[in-house]
C-alpha positions in Angstrom: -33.9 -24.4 0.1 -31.6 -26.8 1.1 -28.1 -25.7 2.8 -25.0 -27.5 2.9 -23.6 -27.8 6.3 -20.0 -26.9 7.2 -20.2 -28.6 10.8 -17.3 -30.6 11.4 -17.2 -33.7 13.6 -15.7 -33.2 17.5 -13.2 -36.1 16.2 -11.9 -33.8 13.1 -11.3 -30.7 15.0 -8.6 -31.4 17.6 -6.4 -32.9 14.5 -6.9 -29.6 11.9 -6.1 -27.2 14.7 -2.8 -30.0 15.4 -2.4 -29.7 11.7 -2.2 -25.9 11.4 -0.2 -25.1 14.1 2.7 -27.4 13.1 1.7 -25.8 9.2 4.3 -23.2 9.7 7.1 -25.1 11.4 6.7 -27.5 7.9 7.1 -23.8 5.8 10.0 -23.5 8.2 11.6 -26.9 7.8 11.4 -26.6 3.5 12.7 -23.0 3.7 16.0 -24.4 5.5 16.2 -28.0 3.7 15.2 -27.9 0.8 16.8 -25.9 -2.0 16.2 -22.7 -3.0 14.3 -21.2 -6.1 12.4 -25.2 -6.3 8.8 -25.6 -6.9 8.0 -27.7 -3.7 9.5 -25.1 -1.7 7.7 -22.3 -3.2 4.6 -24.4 -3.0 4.8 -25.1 0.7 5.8 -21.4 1.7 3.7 -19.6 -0.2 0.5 -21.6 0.6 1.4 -21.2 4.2 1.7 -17.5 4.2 -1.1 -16.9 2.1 -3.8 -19.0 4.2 -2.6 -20.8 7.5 -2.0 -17.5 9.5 -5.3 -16.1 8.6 -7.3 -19.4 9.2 -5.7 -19.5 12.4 -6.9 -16.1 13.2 -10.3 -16.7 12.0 -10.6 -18.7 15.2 -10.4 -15.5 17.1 -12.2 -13.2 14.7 -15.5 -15.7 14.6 -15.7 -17.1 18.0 -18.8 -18.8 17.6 -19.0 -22.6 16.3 -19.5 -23.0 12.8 -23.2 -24.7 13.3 -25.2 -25.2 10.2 -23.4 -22.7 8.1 -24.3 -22.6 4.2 -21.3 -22.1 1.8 -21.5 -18.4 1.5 -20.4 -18.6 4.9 -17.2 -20.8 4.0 -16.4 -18.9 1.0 -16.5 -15.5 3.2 -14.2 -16.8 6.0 -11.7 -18.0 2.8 -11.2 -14.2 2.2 -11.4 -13.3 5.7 -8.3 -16.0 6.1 -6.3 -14.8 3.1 -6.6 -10.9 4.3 -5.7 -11.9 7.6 -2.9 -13.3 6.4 -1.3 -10.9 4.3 -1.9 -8.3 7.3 0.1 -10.4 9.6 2.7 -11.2 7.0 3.1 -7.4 6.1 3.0 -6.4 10.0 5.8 -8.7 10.7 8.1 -8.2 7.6 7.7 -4.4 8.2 8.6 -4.5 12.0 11.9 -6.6 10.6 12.2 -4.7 7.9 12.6 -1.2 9.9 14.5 -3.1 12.8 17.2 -3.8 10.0 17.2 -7.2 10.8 15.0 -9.0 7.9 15.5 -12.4 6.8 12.8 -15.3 5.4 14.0 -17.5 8.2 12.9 -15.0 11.0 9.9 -13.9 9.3 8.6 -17.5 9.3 9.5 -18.7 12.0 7.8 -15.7 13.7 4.6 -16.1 11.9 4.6 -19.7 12.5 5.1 -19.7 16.4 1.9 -16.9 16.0 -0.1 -19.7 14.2 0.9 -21.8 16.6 -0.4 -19.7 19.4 -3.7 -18.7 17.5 -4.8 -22.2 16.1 -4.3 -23.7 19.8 -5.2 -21.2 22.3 -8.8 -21.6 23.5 -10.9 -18.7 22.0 -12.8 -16.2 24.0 -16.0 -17.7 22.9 -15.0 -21.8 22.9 -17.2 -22.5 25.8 -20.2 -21.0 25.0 -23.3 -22.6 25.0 -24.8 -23.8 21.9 -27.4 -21.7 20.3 -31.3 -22.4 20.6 -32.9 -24.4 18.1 -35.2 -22.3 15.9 -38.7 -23.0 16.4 -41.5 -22.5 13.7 -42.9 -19.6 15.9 -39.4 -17.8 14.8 -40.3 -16.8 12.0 -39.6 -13.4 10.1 -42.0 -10.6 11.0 -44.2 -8.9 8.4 -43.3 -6.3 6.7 -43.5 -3.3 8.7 -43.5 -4.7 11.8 -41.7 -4.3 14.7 -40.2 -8.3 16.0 -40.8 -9.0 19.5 -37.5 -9.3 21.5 -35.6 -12.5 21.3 -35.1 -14.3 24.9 -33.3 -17.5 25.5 -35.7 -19.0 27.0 -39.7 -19.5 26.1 -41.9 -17.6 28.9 -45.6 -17.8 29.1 -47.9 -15.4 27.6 -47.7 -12.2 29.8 -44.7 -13.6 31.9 -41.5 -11.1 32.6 -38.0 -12.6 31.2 -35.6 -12.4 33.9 -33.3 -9.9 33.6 -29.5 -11.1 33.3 -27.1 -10.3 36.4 -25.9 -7.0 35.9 -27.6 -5.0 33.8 -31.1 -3.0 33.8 -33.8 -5.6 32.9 -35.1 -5.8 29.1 -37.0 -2.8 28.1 -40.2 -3.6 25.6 -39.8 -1.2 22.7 -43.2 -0.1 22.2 -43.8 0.8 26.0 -43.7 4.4 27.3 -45.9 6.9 27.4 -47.0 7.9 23.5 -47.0 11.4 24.3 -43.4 12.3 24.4 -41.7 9.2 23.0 -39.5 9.9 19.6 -38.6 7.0 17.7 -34.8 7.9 17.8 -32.9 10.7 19.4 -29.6 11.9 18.2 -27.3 13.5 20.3 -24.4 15.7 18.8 -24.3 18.3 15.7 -21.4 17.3 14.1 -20.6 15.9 10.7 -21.2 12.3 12.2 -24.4 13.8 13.8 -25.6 15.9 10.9 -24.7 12.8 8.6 -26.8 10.7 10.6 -29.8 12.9 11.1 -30.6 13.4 7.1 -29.9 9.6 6.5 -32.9 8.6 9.3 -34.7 11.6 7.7 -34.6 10.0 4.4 -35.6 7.1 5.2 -38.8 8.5 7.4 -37.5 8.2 10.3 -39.4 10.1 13.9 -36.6 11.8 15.4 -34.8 15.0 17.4 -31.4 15.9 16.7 -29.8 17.6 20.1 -26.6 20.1 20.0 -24.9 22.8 19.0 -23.9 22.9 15.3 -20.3 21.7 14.9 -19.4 22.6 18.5 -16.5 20.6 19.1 -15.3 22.4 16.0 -15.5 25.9 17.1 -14.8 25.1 20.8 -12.0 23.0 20.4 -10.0 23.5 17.3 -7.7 26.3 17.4 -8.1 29.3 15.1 -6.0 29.9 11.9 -5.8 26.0 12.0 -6.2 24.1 8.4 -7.8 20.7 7.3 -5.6 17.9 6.9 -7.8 16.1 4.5 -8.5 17.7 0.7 -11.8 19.5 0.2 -12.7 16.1 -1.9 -12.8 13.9 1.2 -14.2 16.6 3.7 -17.6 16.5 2.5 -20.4 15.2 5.1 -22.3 12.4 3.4 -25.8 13.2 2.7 -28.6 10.9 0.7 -29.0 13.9 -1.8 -26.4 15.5 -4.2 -26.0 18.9 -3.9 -24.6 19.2 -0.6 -20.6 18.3 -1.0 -18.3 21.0 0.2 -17.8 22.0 -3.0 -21.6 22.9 -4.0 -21.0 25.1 -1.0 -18.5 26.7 -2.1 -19.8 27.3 -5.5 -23.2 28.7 -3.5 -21.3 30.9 -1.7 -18.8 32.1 -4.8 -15.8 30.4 -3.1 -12.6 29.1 -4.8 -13.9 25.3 -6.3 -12.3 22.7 -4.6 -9.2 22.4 -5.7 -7.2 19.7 -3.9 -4.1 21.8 -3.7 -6.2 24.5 -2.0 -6.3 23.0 1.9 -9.8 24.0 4.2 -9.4 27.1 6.5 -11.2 25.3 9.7 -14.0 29.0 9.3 -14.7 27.8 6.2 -15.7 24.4 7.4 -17.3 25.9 9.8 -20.0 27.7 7.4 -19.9 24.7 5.4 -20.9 22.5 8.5 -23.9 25.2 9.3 -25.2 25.6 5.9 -25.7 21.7 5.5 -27.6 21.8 8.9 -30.3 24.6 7.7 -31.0 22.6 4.6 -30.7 19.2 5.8 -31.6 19.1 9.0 -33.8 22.2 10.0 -35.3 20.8 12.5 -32.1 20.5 15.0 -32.8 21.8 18.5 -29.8 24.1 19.7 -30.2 22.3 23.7 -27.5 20.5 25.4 -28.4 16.6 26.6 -27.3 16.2 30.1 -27.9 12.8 31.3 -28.7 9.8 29.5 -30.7 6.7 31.2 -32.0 3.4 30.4 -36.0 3.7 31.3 -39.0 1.5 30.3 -39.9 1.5 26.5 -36.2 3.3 25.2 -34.1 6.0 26.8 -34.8 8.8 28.9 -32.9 11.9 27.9 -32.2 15.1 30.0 -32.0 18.1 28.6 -30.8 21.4 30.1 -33.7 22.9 29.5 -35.0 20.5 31.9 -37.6 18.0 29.8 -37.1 14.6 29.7 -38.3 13.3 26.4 -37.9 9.3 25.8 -36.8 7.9 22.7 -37.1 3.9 21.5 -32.9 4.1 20.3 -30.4 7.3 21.0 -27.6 7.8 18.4 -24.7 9.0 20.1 -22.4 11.3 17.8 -20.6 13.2 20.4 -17.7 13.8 18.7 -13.5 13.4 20.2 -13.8 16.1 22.7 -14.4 13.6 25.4 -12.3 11.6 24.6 -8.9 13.9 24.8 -5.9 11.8 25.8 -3.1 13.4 28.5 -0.6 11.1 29.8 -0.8 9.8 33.1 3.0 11.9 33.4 1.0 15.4 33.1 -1.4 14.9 35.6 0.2 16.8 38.4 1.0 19.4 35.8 -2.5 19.6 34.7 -4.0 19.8 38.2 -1.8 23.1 38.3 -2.8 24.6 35.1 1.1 23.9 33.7 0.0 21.2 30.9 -3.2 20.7 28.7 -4.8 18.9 25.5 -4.3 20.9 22.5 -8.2 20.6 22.5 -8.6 22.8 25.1 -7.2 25.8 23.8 -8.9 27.8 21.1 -6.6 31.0 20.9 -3.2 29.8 21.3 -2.0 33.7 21.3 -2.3 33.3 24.9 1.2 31.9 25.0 2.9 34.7 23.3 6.2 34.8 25.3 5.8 31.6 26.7 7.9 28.4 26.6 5.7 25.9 25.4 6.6 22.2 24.9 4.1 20.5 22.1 4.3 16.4 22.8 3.6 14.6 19.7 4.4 14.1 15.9 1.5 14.2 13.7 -0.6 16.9 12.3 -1.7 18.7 15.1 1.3 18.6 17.2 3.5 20.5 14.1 0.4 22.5 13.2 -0.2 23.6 16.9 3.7 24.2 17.0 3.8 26.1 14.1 0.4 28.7 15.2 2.6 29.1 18.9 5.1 29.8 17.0 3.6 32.9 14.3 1.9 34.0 17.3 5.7 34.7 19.0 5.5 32.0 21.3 8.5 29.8 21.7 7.5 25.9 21.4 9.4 23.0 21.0 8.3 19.6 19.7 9.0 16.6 21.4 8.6 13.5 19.9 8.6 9.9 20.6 9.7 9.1 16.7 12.8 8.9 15.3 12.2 11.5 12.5 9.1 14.1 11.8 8.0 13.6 8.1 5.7 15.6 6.0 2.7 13.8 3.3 3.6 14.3 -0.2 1.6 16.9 -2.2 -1.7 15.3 -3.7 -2.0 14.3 -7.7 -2.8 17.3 -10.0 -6.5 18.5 -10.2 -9.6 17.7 -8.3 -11.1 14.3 -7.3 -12.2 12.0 -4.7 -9.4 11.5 -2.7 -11.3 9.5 -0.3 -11.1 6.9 -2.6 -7.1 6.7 -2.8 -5.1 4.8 -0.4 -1.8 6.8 -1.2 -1.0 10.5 -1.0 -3.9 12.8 -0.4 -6.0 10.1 1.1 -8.3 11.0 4.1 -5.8 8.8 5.9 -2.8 10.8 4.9 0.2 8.7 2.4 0.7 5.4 4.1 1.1 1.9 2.7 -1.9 1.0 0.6 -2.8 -2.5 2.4 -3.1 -1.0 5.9 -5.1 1.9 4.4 -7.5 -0.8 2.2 -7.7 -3.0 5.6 -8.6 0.4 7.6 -11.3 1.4 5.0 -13.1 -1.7 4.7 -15.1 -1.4 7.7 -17.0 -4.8 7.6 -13.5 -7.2 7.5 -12.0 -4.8 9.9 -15.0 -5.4 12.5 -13.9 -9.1 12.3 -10.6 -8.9 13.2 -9.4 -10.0 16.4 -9.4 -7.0 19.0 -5.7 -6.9 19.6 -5.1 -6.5 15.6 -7.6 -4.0 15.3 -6.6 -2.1 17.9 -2.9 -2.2 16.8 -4.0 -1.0 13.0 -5.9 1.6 14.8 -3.0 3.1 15.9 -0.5 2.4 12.7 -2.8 4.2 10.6 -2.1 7.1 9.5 1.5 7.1 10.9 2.1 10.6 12.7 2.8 12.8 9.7 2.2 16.8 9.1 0.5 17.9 5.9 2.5 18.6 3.0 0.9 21.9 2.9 2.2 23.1 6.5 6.7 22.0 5.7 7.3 25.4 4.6 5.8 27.1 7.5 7.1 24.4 10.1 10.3 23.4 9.1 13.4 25.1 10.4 10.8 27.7 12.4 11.7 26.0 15.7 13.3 22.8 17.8 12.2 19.4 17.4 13.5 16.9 19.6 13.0 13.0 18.2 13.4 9.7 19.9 12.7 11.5 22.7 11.2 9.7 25.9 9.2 11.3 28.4 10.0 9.9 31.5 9.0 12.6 34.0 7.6 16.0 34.2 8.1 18.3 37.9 5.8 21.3 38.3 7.4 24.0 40.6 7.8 27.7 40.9 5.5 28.4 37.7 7.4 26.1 35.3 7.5 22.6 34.3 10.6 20.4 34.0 10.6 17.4 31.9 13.0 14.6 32.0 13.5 13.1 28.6 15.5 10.1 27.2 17.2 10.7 23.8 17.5 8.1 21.2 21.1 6.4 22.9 19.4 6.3 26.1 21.1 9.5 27.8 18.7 11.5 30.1 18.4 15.3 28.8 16.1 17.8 30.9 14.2 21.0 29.5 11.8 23.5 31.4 9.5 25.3 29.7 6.4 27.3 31.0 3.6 25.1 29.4 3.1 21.7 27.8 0.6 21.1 25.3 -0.6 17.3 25.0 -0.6 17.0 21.3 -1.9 12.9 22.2 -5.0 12.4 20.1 -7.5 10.9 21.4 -8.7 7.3 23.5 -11.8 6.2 23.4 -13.0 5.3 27.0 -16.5 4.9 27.9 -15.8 5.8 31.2 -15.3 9.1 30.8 -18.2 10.2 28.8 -20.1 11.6 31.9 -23.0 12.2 29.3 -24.2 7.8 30.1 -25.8 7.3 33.1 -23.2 5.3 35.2 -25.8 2.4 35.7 -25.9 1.8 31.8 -22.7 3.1 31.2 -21.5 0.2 33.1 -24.2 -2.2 31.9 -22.1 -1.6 28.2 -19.9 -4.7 26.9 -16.9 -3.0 26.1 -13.3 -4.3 25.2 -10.3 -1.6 25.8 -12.5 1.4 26.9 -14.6 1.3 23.4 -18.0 -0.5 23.0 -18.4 -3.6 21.6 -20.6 -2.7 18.3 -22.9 -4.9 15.8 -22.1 -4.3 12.2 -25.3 -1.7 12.6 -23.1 0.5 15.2 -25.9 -0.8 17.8 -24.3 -1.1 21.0 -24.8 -4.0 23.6 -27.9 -2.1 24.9 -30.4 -2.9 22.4 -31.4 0.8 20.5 -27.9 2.8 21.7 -26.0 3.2 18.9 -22.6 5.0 18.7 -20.5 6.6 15.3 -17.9 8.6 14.9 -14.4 8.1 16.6 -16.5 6.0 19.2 -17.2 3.6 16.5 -13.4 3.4 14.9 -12.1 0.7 17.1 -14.6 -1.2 15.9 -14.9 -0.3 12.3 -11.3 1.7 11.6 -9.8 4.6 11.3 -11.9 5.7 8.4 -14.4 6.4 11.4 -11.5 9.4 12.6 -12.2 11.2 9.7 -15.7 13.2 8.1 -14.7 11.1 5.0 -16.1 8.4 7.0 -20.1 10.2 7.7 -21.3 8.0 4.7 -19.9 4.4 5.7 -21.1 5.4 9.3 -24.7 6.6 8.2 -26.1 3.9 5.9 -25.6 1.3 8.1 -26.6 2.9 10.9 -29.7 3.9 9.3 -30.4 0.4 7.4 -29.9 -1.0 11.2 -32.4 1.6 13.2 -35.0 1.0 10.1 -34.9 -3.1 10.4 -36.1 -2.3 13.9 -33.8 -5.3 15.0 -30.3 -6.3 16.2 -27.8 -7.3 13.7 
């Protein structure tokens, strides 16, 4: 088959890239000169806004040279440029818009100097060497078989590719001993776990699943708490029907899910256990230790002391190590004064107690509200200038997870970031910076609609507050705020609870071996992920909120399991990088 290439000649390229940066300062130019409401005008903006932005951004998003690309290729970079640049557009009227300061003149000339800037930069990825021709040896493997791993270079028959500066040398993927080798190993019990687990074992996949059945949950989240999402989008993604939280319900003569009806965290609980004993049976309640790079896969330690090896480890270990205090609290934390909500699982401990509770979103109000029934005394501090509740979900049951509005997974928000977030395969091709500045603007910091009545009015919120300090002495904790006009304001209370989400950095997940850990391409803390959630080590994969930097913040919530699962799985299968 013959395909059209889309290389351009060296002589073409400098001029386009000339061409689109000075695009926007020509949208700028026919927004002041010529008049309004004409046809060449609206032309001229309108094609500007819709494509130059995004094709500028493309540059960042692919890298790579365009070499020998068919027109599938072209056509897909068309609507990669045309989302990119209504995200940028929206992003930059929005931060006008709420800095009451919008006009057409500043919003184009902002987006133009950013095309600017994007269409002339050198990319990450500019100086890279060209790719290796294919040879005829390079062709695809049989069916059901394993391809050898790609090198850069050709080597003799039996000869040892070098291995690059840096990192462990390449492993051989059938190597090992055969007697304890697994296939793939996963390595958390979760719903990103569990999801995972029955996926592989649908498709006859040799594995061990590892961990305590939703741990993190009952360890971690504190009791009396609530779900956020409806019962529709809480249910772990599994290749058979039958197993939504609603069959479970129904099996176990529950209420039927009913989206008005929010998930006691008990409930989920059960739910989380009864899909592991029919899914995945198998799961082996032992805690991994250490994980190591070793000839032919990974070699796992277990507390029970064996070391099994496995060809590719799934890592679903869940937000836990992740938790997020800031740098502020340390002192405080060192004394036991301040702590991540996730480290408290009866919060009837502070009964009597001052507690401050940093943060707006869900779990700051809901942890706020639990102090406060169990007589505590907390206040909320916030950086925002105003907490806000989501609006009620539609009447009757449905899938939620498929609504970008109220009632979504990702709480009510503005429906293009929340299509942008879900659509994991775009997302993964936006530049870094983007994606990590969508990762946190969606969901804005919000409370359920289901928790106002309880929270409202039961206790102080301070917003537009700054933390700029906070002095541990004599038992207590004083924190030096800055209010919304800039005046400093002071309040000591006997505990502070980090209500700060969660950042993922590699770093700290103790569970890596430091030699691979390090070894990892990374880009701000997270690893850098194929489109098959395979890491930079060939065979380590990671999902779940490890995963969301690279694929959104569908990967925050269980609604994401199913996205997460079948491409993992189609990727661990192929037996091959994507």
């Amino acid at each position: 088959m013959t395909t059209v290439s889309t290389t351009l000649p060296p002589r073409w390229r400098w001029p386009l890239r000339i061409a689109l940066a000075l695009s926007g300062w020509l949208a700028l130019a026919a927004t002041l000169t010529l008049p309004d409401g004409g046809a060449p005008r609206l032309l001229i903006i309108c094609v500007f806004l819709l494509l130059c932005p995004g094709f500028a951004a493309t540059r960042w998003a692919r890298p790579t040279p365009w070499q020998e690309r068919g027109w599938p290729f072209v056509v897909e970079t068309a609507f990669l440029a045309v989302a990119l640049s209504l995200c940028l557009g929206v992003l930059v009227v929005e931060a006008f818009y709420l800095s009451e300061t919008f006009t057409t003149t500043r919003v184009i000339t902002t987006l133009a100097a950013m095309t600017s800037l994007l269409a002339l930069l050198p990319t990450p990825g500019s100086r890279r060497p060209r790719p290796r021709p294919t040879a005829p040896d390079d062709a695809p493997p049989a069916p059901g078989t394993r391809p050898a791993p790609a090198t850069d270079t050709p080597h003799a028959p039996g000869a040892t590719a070098p291995a690059a500066p840096g990192r462990p040398p390449a492993r051989p993927r059938g190597s090992g001993p055969p007697s304890d080798r697994v296939v793939v190993a996963v390595v958390g019990a979760g719903p990103y776990g569990l999801a995972a687990a029955c996926h592989l074992q649908a498709a006859r996949v040799r594995l061990r699943v590892f961990g305590e059945t939703m741990e993190s949950w009952r360890a971690h989240m504190p009791d009396g708490m609530l779900l956020r999402t409806v019962p529709a989008a809480s249910a772990i993604a599994s290749p058979r029907h039958g197993y939504a939280l609603a069959d479970f319900r129904a099996a176990r003569g529950l209420r039927g899910s009913d989206d008005h009806r929010p998930v006691p965290l008990a409930e989920y609980i059960d739910y989380g256990r009864w899909f592991q004993e029919h899914l995945v049976p198998e799961l082996e309640p032992r805690r991994v230790r250490r994980i190591r790079a070793a000839e032919g896969g990974f070699r796992l330690l277990l507390d029970s002391g064996e070391e099994p090896l496995a060809a590719s480890v799934v890592l679903a270990t869940g937000a836990v190590p992740y938790a997020y205090v800031p740098r502020v609290l340390r002192a405080c934390v060192e004394e036991g004064l301040a702590s991540h909500t996730s480290r408290h699982r009866d919060l009837r401990r502070f009964t009597g107690e001052r507690v401050a509770v940093l943060g707006a979103g869900q779990s700051a109000l809901e942890c706020a509200t639990l102090l406060h029934e169990a007589r505590a005394r907390p206040t909320v501090v916030a950086r925002t200038p105003v907490v806000v509740f989501d609006s009620p979900p539609r009447n009757g049951a449905g899938d939620r997870s498929r609504l970008p509005g109220p009632g979504s997974p990702l709480g009510s928000g503005r429906p293009l970031l929340s299509a942008v977030s879900r659509s994991g395969t775009v997302y993964r091709r936006l530049p870094a910076p983007l994606r990590m500045e969508l990762l946190r603007a969606v969901p804005r910091p919000s409370g359920a609609w289901w928790l106002k009545e309880r929270a409202a009015g039961r206790f102080p919120v301070l917003c537009g507050r700054t933390l700029l300090a906070a002095e541990p002495g004599y038992g207590v904790v004083r924190l030096r705020l800055l209010d919304e006009h800039g005046r400093p304001e002071d309040i000591v209370v006997d505990h502070v609870l980090a209500a700060t989400g969660y950042r993922v950095d590699l770093r700290r997940l103790d569970l890596l071996d430091p030699d691979l850990r390090q070894s990892l391409r990374v880009f701000a803390g997270a690893p850098v992920l194929t489109s098959g959630f395979e890491s930079s080590m060939p065979g380590l994969y990671f999902t779940g909120l490890a995963a969301a930097p690279s694929f959104g913040p569908l990967l925050r919530f269980v609604t994401g399991t199913g996205f997460a699962a079948r491409r993992l799985t189609a990727a661990v299968t192929a037996g091959k990088r994507r």
